[in-house]
C-alpha positions in Angstrom: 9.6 -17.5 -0.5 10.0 -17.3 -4.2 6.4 -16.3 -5.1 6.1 -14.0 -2.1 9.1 -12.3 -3.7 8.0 -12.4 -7.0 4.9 -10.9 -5.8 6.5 -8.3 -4.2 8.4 -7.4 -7.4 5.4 -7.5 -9.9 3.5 -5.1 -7.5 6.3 -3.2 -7.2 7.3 -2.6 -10.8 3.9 -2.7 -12.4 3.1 0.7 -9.6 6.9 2.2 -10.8 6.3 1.9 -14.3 3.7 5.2 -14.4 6.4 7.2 -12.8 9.8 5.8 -14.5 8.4 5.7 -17.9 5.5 7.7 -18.6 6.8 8.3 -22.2 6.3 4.6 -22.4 2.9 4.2 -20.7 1.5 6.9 -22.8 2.5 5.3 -25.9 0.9 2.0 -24.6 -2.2 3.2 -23.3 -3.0 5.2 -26.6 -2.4 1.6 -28.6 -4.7 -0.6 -25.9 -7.0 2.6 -25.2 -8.3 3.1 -22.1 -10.2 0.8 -20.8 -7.4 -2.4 -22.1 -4.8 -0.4 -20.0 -6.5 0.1 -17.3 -7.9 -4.1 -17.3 -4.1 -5.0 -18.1 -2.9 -3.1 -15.4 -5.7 -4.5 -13.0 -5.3 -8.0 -14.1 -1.5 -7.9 -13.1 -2.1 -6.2 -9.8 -4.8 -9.1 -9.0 -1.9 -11.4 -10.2 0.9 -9.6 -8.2 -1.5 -9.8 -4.9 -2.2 -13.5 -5.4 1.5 -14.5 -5.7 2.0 -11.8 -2.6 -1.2 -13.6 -0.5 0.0 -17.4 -2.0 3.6 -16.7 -1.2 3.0 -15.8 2.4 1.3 -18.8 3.6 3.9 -20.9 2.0 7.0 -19.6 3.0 8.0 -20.5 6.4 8.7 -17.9 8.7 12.2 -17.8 9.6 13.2 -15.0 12.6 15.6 -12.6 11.5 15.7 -10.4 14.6 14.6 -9.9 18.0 11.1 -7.8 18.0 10.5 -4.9 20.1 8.5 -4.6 23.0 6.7 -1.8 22.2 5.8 -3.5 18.5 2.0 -4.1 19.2 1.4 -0.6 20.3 2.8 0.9 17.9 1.3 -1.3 15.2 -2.3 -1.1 17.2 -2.0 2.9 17.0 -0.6 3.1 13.3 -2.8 1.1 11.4 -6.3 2.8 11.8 -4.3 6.2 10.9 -2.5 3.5 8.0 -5.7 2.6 6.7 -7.2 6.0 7.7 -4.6 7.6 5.0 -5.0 4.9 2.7 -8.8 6.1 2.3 -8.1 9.4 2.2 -6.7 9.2 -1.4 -9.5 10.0 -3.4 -12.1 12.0 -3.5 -11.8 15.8 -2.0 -11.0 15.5 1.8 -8.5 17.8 3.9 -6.2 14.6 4.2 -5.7 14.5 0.3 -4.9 18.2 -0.1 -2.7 18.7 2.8 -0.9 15.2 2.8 -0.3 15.0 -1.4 0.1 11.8 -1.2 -1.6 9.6 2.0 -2.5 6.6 0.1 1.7 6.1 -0.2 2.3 7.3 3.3 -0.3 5.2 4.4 1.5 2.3 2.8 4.3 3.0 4.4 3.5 3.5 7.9 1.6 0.0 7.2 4.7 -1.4 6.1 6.8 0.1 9.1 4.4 -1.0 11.9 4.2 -4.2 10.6 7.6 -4.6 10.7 7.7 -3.8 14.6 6.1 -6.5 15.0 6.9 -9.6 12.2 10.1 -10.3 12.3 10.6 -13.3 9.9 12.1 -13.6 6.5 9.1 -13.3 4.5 8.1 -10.3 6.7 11.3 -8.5 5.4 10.2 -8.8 2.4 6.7 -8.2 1.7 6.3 -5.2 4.2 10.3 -4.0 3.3 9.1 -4.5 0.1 6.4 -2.4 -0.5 7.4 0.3 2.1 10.0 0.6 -0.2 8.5 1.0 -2.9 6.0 3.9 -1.0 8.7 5.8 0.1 10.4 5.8 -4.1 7.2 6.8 -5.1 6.8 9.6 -2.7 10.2 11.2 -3.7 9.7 10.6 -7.5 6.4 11.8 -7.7 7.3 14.8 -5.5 10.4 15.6 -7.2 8.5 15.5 -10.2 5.3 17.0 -10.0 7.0 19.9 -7.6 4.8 22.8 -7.7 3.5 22.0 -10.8 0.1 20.5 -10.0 -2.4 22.9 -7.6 -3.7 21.5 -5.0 -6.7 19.5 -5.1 -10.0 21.1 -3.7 -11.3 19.7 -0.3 -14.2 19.1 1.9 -15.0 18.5 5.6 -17.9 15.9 4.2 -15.1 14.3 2.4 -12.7 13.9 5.0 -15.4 12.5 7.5 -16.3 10.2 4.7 -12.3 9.0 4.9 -12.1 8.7 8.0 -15.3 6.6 8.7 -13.7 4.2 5.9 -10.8 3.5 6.9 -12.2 3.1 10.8 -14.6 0.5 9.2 -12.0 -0.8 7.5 -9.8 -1.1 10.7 -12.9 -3.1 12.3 -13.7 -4.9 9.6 -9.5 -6.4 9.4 -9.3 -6.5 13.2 -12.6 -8.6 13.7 -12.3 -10.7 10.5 -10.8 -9.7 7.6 -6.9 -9.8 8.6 -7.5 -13.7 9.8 -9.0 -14.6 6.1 -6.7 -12.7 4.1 -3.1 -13.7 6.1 -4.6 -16.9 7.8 -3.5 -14.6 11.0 -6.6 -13.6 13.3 -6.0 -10.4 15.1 -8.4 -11.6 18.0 
């Protein structure tokens, strides 16, 4: 449970530090330069996701509460519209420029269904976790960009472009991809 938590709190951090000190980040990508930030910043997100993905299928899952019936529903309903949002942050599609920010409220609602229906320790803390760490984003980044950025342009070819990913994506977890990266198969 240790790595699973320190996972957690290296993704975490290393996606808050942009927001929380951006005095800081500038100063640090204009000594690296670009491309060195960028590689850094990769290279401890690839780090943060292997203690998150090593973590998990160490710890032992330990209940915590009683699960609710309608948990699969609601989880088989949110996640292609999870992973839907999660593609919709870049590139110029409606979601982007009415949502502002789907690829965090994506992450959230992933975070929220899959606690309706994982209700052990490690669950708390990976999906609490990070759907924590969505919903700070979302208010700092609101609170500080408010009404100073435009909006960004959009196009129906965009947003069918999206929403094809993150449908492919949905197959592509559901049929084989969940099972390899969580050990869990979803079929």
């Amino acid at each position: 449970m240790i790595l699973l938590t320190l996972g957690v709190l290296l993704f975490t951090l290393i996606h808050l530090y942009p927001c929380f000190a951006t005095a800081h980040r500038a100063r640090l990508r204009e000594r690296l330069g670009e491309n060195r930030y960028k590689g850094l910043f990769s290279l401890l997100v690839f780090v943060a996701i292997g203690c998150i993905l090593a973590g998990w299928r160490s710890a032992s899952p330990m209940p915590l509460y009683f699960l609710p019936a309608w948990g699969p529903m609601l989880v088989m309903a949110a996640m292609p519209v999870a992973l839907i949002l999660l593609c919709a942050g870049q590139g110029a599609n409606h979601l982007r420029r009415w949502l502002v920010h789907p690829q965090l409220l994506g992450t959230l609602l992933w975070a929220c269904a899959h606690l309706a229906v994982n209700s052990e320790a490690r669950s708390l803390v990976l999906f609490g976790g990070i759907g924590a760490w969505a919903l700070v984003s979302i208010v700092w980044i609101s609170v500080r960009d408010w009404r100073t950025k435009p909006r960004p342009a959009a196009t129906w070819q965009g947003t069918g472009i999206s929403v094809g990913a993150g449908l492919m994506l949905t197959a592509l977890l559901v049929f084989w991809g969940h099972g390899w990266l969580t050990g869990i198969p979803l079929h």
